[in-house]
DRENMAR-688398 format. One line per field, with one value per residue (C-alpha): x, y, z. Coordinates in Angstrom, 3 decimals, always signed. Example, Ala and Ser with C-alpha at 12.3 -4.5 7.8 and 13.67 -1.06 7.14 Angstrom:
# DRENMAR-688398
u: [+12.300/+13.670]
v: [-4.500/-1.060]
w: [+7.800/+7.140]
This chain:
# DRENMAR-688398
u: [+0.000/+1.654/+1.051/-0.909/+1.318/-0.134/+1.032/-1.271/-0.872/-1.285/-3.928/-1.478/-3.297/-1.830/-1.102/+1.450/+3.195/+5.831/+5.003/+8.186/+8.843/+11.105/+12.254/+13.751/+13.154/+14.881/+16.789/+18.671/+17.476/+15.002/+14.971/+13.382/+16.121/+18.861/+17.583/+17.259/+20.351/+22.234/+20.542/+23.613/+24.558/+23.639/+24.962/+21.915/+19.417/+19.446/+18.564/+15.605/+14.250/+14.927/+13.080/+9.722/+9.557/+10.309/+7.222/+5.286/+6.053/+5.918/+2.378/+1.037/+0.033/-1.237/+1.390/-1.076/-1.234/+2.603/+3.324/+1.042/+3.156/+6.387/+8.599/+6.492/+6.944/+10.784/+10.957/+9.468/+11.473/+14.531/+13.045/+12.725/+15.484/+17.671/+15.955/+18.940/+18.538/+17.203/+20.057/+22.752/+21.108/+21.125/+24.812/+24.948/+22.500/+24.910/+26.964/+24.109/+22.316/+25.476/+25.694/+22.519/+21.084/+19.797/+21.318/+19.234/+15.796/+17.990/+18.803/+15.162/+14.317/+17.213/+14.790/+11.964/+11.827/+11.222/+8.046/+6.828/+8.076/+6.106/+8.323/+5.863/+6.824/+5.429/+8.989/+9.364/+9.210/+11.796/+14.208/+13.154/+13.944/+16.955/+18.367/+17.137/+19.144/+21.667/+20.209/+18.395/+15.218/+15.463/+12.518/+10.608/+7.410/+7.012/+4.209/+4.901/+3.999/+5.629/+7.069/+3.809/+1.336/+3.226/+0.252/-2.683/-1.013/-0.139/-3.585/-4.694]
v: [+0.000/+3.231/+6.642/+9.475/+12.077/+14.836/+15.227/+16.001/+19.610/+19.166/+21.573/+24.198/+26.752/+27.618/+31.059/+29.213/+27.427/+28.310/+26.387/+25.797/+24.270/+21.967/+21.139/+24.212/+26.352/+25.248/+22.622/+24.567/+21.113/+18.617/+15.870/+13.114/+14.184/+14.108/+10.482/+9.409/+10.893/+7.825/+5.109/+2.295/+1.155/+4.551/+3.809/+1.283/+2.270/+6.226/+5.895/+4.038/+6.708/+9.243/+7.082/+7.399/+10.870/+10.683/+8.657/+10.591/+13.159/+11.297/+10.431/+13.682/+13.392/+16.791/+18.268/+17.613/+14.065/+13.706/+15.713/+12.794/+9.790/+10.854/+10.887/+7.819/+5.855/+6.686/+6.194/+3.404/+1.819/+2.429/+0.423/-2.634/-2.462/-1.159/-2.103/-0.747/+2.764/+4.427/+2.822/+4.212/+7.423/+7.966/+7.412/+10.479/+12.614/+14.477/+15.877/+16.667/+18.394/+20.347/+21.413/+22.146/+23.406/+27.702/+29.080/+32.290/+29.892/+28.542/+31.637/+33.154/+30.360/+30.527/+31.633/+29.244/+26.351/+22.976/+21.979/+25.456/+24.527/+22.276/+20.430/+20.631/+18.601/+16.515/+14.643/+11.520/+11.571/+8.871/+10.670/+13.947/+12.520/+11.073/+15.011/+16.409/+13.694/+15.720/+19.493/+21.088/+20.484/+16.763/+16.480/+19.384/+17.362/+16.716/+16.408/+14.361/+11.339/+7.934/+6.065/+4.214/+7.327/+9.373/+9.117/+9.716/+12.407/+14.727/+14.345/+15.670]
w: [+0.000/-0.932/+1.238/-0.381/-2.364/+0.216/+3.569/+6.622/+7.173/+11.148/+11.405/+9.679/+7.476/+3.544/+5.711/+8.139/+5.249/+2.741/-0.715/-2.667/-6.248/-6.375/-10.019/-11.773/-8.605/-5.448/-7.629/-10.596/-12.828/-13.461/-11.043/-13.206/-16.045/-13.559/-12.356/-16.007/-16.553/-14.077/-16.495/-16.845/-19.462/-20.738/-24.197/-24.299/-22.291/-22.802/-26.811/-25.627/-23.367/-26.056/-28.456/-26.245/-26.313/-30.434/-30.830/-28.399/-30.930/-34.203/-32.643/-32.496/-28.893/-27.201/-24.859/-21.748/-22.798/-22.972/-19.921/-17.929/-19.742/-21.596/-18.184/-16.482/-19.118/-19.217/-15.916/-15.640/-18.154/-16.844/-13.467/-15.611/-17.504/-14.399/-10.975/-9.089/-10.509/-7.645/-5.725/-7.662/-8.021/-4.207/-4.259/-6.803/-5.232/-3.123/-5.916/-8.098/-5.060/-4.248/-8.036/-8.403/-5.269/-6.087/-3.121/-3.874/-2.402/+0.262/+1.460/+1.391/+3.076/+5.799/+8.511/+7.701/+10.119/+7.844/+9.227/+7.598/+4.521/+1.819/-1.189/-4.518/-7.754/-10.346/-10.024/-8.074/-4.600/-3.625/-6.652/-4.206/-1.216/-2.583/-3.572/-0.107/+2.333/+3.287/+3.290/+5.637/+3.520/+4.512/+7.132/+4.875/+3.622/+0.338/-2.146/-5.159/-6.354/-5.683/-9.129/-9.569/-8.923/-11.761/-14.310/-11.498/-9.927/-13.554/-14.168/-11.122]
């Protein structure tokens, strides 16, 4: 059974709370892309992610309709083809974290205590989690979906 994407807000009001993006906004990148990004053997696997979003072009699907599927499908992919992925990734996260971590949010954000601050994203939570570890934005909560709730939640 998985958890919801959406945390309980403890009685907390929107007004109490400090929303924050997390892909392209507190992280200087695109989560899912960085994860994808770690695919091994990447010589093999990477022209096959590439090749989804060709025929999601070729296809002539809307760009709602390949927002909800183009990056589960790649990710999901890359879990069959790779199941240690996520694995691997959270031995990278660190270094793409420190890369790409905007130091401008972080520092608006300095005197925010982390249970006032709520982690948004369409990006996967465990990839999320992975990236946070070893910030301060760690024991934030986070609301994004799980691998499997990719689809559900984008359509949302």
């Amino acid at each position: 059974m998985t958890e919801p994407c959406a945390p309980s807000l403890s009685g907390q009001t929107a007004a109490d709370l400090y929303f924050v993006d997390f892909d392209h906004t507190l992280l200087r990148s695109n989560s899912t892309q960085e994860f994808l990004r770690m695919a091994q053997p990447f010589v093999f696997i990477w022209p096959l992610l590439q090749l989804i979003g060709a025929m999601m072009r070729a296809l002539g699907l809307s760009d709602r309709t390949r927002f909800i599927w183009q990056d589960s499908l790649k990710v999901g992919l890359l879990h069959t083809l790779n199941p240690w992925a996520l694995a691997r990734f959270r031995r990278y996260a660190p270094q793409i974290i420190e890369r790409h971590l905007n130091q401008d949010v972080v520092d608006q954000l300095a005197d925010i205590p982390s249970d006032k601050i709520i982690i948004i994203s369409f990006g996967a939570k465990p990839v999320i989690e992975a990236l946070l570890a070893e910030t301060r934005f760690a024991d934030c909560k986070i609301i994004a979906p799980r691998f499997a709730e990719s689809r559900a939640f984008r359509r949302r």
